[in-house]
N, C-alpha and C positions, 0 to 999 in steps of 0.2 A: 277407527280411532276413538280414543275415549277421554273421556278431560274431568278433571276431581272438581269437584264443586267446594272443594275445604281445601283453605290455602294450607302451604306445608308451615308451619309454625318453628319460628326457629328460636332459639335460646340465644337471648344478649344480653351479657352482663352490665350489673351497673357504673355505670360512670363516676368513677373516682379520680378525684384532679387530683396532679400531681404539683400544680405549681402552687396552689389557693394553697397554703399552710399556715397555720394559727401564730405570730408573733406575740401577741397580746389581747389582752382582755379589759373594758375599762366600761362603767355602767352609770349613768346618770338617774335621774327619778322616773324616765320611762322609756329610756332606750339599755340595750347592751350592744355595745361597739366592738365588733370582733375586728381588729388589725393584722392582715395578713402579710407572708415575707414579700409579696410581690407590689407592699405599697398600697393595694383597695384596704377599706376599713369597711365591713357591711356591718349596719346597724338597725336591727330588728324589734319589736316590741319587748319587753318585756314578761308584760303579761301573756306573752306566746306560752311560756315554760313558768306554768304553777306552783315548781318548789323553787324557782330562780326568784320571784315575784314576790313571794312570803318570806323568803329568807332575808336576814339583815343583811347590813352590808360588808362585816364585816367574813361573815359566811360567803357571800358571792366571791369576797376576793381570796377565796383558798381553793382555785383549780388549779386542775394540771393540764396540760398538754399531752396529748397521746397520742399513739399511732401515727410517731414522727411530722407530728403538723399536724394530722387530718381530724381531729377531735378534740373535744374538751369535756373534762369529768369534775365534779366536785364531788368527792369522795363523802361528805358532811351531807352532803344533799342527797345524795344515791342519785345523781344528775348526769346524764349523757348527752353530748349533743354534736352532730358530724360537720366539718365543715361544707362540706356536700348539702344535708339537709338545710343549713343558713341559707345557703348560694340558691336553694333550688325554690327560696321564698316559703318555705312550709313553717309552718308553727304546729303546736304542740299534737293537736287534733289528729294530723297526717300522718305520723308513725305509728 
């Protein structure tokens, strides 16, 4: 009998929610308040996202919603951000 000393490594994708979807977007002087359809509002630093944080206000409030809920872009900013990466507490560093 012989037994492998390396586990077998399996492939899982990543978890993408399906309920957390983006409703709205709203920023005070050092939070951004992401409100989802399921009623949570998560609200994260600001200074997490460096061209969110330099950009005025009036710039922050030209996103869009994307990929049916699950992200938000400012096209002005060249800004991405997944509803997944909010939820999973990451800031800017981690992607």
């Amino acid at each position: 009998m012989t037994t492998s000393a390396r586990p077998k490594l399996r492939h899982v994708r990543a978890y993408v929610p399906t309920t957390a979807l983006v409703k709205a977007v709203t920023f005070d002087d050092a939070l951004m308040h992401v409100t989802l359809t399921d009623g949570r509002i998560v609200s994260v630093p600001i200074i997490w996202f460096p061209l969110l944080h330099a950009a005025a206000s009036e710039q922050r409030s030209h996103y869009e919603i994307g990929a049916g809920g699950r992200s938000l872009h400012w096209a002005e900013l060249d800004e991405d951000i997944s509803v997944a990466h909010l939820l999973a507490g990451a800031d800017h560093t981690s992607t």
